[in-house]
LUMBARO-604197 format. One record per residue: x, y, z of N, C-alpha, C, O in turn; residue number from 1. Coordinates in Angstrom, 1 decimal. Example, Ala and Ser with C-alpha at 12.3 -4.5 7.8 and 13.67 -1.06 7.14 Angstrom:
% residues 2
      nX      nY      nZ     caX     caY     caZ      cX      cY      cZ      oX      oY      oZ  resi
    13.2    -5.7     7.8    12.3    -4.5     7.8    13.2    -3.3     7.8    14.2    -3.3     8.5     1
    12.8    -2.2     7.1    13.7    -1.1     7.1    12.9     0.0     7.9    13.4     1.1     8.0     2
This chain:
% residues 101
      nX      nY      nZ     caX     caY     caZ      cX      cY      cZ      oX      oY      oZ  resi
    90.8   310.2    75.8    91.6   308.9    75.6    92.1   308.9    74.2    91.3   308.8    73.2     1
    93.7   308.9    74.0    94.0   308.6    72.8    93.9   307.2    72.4    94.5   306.6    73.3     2
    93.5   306.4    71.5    92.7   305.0    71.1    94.5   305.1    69.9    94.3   304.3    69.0     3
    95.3   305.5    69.8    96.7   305.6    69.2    97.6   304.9    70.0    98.4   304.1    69.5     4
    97.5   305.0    71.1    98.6   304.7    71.9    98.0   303.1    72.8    98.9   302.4    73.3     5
    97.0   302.8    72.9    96.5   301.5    73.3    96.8   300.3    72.0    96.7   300.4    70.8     6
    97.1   299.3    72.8    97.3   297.9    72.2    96.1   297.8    71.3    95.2   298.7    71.5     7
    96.0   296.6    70.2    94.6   296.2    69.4    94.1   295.7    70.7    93.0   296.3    71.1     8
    94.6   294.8    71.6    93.7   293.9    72.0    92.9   294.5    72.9    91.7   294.1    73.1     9
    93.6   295.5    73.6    92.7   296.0    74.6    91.9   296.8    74.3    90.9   297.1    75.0    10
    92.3   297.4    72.7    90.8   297.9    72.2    89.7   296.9    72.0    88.5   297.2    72.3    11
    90.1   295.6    71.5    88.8   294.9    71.3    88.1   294.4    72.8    87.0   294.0    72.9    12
    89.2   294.7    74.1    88.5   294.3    75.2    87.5   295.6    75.7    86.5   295.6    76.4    13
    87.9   296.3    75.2    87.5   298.2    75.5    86.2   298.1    74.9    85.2   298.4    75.5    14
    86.2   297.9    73.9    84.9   298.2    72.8    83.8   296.6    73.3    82.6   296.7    73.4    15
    84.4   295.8    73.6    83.3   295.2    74.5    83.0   295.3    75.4    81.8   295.0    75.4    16
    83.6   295.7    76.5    82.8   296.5    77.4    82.0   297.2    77.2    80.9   297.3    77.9    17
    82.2   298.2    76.0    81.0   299.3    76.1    80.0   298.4    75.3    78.8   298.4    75.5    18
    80.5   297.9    74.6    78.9   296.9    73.8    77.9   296.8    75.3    76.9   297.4    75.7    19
    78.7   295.6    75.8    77.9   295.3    77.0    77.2   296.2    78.0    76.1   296.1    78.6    20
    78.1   297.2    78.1    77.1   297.9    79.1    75.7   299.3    79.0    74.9   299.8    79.8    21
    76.1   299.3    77.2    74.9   299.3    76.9    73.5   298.4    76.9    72.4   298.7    76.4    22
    73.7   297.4    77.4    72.5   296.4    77.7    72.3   296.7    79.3    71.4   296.0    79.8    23
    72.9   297.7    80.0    72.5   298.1    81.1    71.8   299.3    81.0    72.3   300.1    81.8    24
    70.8   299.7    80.3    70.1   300.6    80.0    70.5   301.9    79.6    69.6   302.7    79.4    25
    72.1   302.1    79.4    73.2   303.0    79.1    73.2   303.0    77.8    74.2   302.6    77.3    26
    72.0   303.5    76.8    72.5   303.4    75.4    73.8   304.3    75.2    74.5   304.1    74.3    27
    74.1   305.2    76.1    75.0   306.6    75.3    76.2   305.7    75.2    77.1   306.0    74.4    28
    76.4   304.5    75.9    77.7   303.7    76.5    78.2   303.1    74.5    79.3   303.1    74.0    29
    76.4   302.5    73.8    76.3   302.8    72.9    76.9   303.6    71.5    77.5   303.3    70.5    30
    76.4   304.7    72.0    76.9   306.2    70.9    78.1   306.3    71.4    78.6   307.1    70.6    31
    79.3   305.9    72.4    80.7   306.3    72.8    81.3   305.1    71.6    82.1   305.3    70.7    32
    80.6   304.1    71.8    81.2   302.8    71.3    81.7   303.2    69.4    82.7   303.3    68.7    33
    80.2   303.4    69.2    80.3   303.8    67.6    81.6   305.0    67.0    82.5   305.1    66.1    34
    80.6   305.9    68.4    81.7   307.6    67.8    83.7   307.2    67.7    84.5   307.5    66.8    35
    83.9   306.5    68.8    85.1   305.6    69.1    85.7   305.2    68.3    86.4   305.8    67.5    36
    85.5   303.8    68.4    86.3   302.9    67.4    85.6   303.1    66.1    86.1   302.2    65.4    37
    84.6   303.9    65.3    84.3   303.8    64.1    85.7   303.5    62.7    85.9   302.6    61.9    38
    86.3   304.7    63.0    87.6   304.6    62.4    88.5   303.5    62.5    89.1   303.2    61.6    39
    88.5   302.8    64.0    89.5   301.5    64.1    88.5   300.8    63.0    89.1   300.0    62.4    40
    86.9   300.8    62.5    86.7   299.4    62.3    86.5   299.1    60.9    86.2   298.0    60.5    41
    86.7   300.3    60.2    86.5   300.4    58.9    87.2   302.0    58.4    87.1   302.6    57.4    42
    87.8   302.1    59.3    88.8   303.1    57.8    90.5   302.5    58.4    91.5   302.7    57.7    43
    90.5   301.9    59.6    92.0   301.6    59.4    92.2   300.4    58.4    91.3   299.7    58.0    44
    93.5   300.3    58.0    94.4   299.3    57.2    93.7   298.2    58.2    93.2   298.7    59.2    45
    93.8   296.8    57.9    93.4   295.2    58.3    94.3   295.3    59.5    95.2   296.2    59.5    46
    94.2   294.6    60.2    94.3   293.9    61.2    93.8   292.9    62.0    92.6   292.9    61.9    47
    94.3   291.8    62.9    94.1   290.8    63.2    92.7   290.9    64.0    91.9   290.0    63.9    48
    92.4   292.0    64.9    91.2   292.1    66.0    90.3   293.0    65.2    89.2   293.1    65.8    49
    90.5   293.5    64.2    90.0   294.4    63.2    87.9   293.7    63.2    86.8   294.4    63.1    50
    88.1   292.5    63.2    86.4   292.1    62.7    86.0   292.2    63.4    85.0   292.9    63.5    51
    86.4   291.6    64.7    85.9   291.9    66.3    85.1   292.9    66.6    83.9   293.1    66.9    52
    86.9   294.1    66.3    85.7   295.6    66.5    84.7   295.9    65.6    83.7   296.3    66.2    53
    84.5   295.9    64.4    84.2   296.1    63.8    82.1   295.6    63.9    81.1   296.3    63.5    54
    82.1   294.3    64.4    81.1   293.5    65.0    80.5   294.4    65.9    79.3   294.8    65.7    55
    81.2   294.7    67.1    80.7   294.9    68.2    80.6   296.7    67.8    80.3   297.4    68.8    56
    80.7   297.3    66.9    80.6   298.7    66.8    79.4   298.4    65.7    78.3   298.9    66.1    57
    79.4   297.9    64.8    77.4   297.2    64.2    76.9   297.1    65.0    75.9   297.8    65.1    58
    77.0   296.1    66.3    76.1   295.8    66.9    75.4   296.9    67.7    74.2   297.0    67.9    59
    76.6   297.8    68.2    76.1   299.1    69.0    75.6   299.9    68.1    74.7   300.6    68.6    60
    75.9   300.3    66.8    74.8   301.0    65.9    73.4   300.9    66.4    72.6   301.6    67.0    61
    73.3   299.4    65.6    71.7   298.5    65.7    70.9   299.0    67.5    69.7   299.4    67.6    62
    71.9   298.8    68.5    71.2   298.8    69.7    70.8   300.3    69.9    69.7   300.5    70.4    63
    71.5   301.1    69.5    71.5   302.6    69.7    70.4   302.7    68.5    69.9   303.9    68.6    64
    70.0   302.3    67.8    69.6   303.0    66.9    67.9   302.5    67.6    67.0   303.4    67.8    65
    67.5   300.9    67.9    66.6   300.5    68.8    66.2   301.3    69.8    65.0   301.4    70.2    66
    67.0   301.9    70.1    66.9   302.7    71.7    66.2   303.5    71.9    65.4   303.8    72.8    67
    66.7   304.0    70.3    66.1   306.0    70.2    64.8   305.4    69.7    64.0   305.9    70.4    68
    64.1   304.6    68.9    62.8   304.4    68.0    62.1   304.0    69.1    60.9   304.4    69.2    69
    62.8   303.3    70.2    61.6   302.9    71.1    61.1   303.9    72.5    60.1   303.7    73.1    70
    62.4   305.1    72.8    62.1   306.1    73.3    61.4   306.8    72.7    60.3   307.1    73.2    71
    61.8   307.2    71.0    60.8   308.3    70.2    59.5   307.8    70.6    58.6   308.6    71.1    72
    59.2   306.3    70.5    58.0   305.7    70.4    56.7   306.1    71.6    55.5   306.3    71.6    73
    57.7   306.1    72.6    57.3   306.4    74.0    57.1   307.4    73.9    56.1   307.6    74.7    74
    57.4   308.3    73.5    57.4   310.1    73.7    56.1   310.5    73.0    55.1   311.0    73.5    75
    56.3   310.3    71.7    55.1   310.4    70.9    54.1   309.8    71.7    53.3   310.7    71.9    76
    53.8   309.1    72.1    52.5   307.7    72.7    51.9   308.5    73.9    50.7   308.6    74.1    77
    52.7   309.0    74.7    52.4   309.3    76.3    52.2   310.9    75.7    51.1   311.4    75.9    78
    53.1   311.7    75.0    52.6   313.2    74.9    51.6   313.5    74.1    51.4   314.6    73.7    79
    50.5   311.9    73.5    49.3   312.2    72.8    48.7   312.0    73.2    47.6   312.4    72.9    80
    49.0   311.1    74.4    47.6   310.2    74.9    47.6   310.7    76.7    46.5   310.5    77.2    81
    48.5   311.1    77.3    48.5   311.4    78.4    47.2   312.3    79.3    46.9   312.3    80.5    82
    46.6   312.9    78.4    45.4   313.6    78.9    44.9   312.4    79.0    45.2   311.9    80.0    83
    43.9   311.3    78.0    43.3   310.4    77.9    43.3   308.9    78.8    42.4   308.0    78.8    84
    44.4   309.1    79.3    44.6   308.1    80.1    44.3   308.2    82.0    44.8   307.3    82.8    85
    43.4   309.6    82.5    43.4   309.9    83.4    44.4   310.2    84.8    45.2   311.1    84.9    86
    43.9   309.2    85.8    44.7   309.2    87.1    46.1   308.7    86.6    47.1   309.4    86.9    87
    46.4   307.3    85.8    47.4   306.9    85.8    48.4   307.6    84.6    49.5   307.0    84.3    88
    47.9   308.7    83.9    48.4   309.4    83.1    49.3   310.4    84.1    50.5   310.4    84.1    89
    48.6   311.3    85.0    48.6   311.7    85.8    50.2   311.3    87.1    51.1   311.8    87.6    90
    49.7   310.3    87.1    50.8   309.3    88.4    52.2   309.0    87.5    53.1   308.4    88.1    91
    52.3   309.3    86.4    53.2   308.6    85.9    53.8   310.1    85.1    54.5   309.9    84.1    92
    53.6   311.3    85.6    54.0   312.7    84.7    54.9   313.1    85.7    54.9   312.6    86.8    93
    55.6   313.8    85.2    56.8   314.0    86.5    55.9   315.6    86.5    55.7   316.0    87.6    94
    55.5   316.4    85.5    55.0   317.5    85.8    53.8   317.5    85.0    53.8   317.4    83.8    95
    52.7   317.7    85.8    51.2   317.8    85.3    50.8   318.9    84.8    51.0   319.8    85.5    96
    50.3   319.0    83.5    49.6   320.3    82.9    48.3   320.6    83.8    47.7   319.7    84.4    97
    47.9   322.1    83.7    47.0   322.4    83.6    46.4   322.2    82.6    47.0   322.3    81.5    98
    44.5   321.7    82.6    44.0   321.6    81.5    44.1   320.7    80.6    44.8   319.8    80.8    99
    43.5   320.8    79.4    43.4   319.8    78.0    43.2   320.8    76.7    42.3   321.7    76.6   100
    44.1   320.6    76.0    44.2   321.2    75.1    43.5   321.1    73.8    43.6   321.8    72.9   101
């Protein structure tokens, strides 16, 4: 999608959608948002819808950035403790190791 040839406004309608549907569990919706309009929101010349985007591409920073710390968080937590937590370690592995390391 060339973001050259679309109106401001339907960029700022465009880039809210993707805000929002990153709160459907879609962070990557997120990382499109940012990678996207980065350039509309701080390297183009001013414009009228300019803070708009600009808002809602911070805010998809911030949520993407939440996203990954609280995945990291999870990954690290369950691939230290997963032996330790028995059956329900177990029920909740999509692939179970042999053993304890």
């Amino acid at each position: 999608m060339d973001l050259k040839k679309v109106p401001d406004e339907e960029k700022v309608n465009l880039c809210r959608k993707y805000f929002l549907g990153g709160f459907a569990l879609l962070p990557f919706l997120w990382f499109i948002n940012v990678v996207w309009f980065f350039r509309e929101a701080f390297i183009r010349p001013s414009f009228t819808e300019q803070s708009k985007i600009k808002s809602y591409v911070i805010k998809s920073a911030i949520g993407l950035l939440v996203w990954f710390a609280g995945l990291t968080t999870w990954i690290l937590i369950f691939q230290t403790y997963r032996a330790s937590w028995g059956e329900i370690g177990d029920r909740i592995s999509f692939v179970i190791p042999l053993g304890v390391a």
